[in-house]
C-alpha positions in Angstrom: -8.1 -14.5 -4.1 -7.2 -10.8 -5.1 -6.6 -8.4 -2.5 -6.3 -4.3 -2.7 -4.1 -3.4 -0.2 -3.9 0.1 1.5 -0.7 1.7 1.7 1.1 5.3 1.3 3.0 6.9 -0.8 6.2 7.5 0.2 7.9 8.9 -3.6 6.7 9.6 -6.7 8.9 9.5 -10.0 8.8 8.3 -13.2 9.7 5.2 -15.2 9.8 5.1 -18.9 7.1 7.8 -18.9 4.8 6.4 -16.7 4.3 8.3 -13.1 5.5 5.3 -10.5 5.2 5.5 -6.6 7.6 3.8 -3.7 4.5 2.8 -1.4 4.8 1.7 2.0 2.3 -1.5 2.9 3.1 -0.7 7.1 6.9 -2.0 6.5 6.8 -3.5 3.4 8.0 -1.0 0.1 7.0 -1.6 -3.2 6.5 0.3 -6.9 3.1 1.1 -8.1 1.8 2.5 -10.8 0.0 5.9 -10.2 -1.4 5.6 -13.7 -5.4 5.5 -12.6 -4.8 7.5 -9.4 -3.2 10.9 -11.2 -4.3 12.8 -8.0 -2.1 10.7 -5.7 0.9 11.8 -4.0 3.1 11.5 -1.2 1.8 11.2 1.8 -1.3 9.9 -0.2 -2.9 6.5 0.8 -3.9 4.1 -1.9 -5.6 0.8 -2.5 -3.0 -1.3 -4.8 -3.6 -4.7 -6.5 -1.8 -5.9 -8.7 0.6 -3.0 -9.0 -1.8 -0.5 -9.6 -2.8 2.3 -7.4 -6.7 2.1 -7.9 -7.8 4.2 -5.6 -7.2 6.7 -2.7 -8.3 6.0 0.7 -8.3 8.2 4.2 -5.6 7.0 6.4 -8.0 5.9 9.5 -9.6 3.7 6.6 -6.1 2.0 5.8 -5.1 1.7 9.0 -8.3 -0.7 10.0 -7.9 -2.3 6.9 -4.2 -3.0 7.4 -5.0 -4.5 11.0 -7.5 -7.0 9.4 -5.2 -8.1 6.8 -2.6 -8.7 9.5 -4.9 -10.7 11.5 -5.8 -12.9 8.2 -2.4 -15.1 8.8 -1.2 -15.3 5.1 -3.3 -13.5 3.0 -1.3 -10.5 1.8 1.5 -12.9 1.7 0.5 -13.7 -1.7 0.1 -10.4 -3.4 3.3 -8.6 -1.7 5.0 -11.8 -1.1 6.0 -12.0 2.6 3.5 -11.4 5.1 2.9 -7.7 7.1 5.0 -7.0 9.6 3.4 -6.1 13.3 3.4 -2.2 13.9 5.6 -1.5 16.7 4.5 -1.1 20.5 3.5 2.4 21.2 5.8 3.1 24.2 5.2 2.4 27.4 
């Protein structure tokens, strides 16, 4: 299965001429390529698969979709290769 998973971008930079992002899958951090997203940017939130940024999303939107994927046991497991990490309790 191929998932796009929502997440935001936390830096931008570059790598060998290419404009790369550090995005943040709700705890988990890893590069993407910005290449078909050119109006992303930090702060941004982006659909990834397979590296790619593919598309920008509003942050309610990645949110729910986040909380889905979570409840889906090990399906993101696979594409970021450990499973999402539980937001932490609001506080009490």
């Amino acid at each position: 299965m191929c998932l796009g998973i929502p997440g935001r971008v936390t830096e931008v930079h570059y790598d060998a001429g290419l404009r790369m992002a550090t995005v943040d899958f709700g705890g988990i951090r890893r590069e993407v390529c910005l290449s078909c997203t050119p109006e992303a940017d930090v702060g941004s939130y982006v659909i990834v698969h397979v590296g790619f940024a593919i598309t920008l999303v509003d942050e309610a939107e990645a949110e729910r979709t986040l909380e889905v994927l979570r409840a889906m046991a090990g399906a993101v497991e696979g594409e970021l290769g450990e499973p999402l990490p539980r937001p932490p309790a609001p506080p009490s």
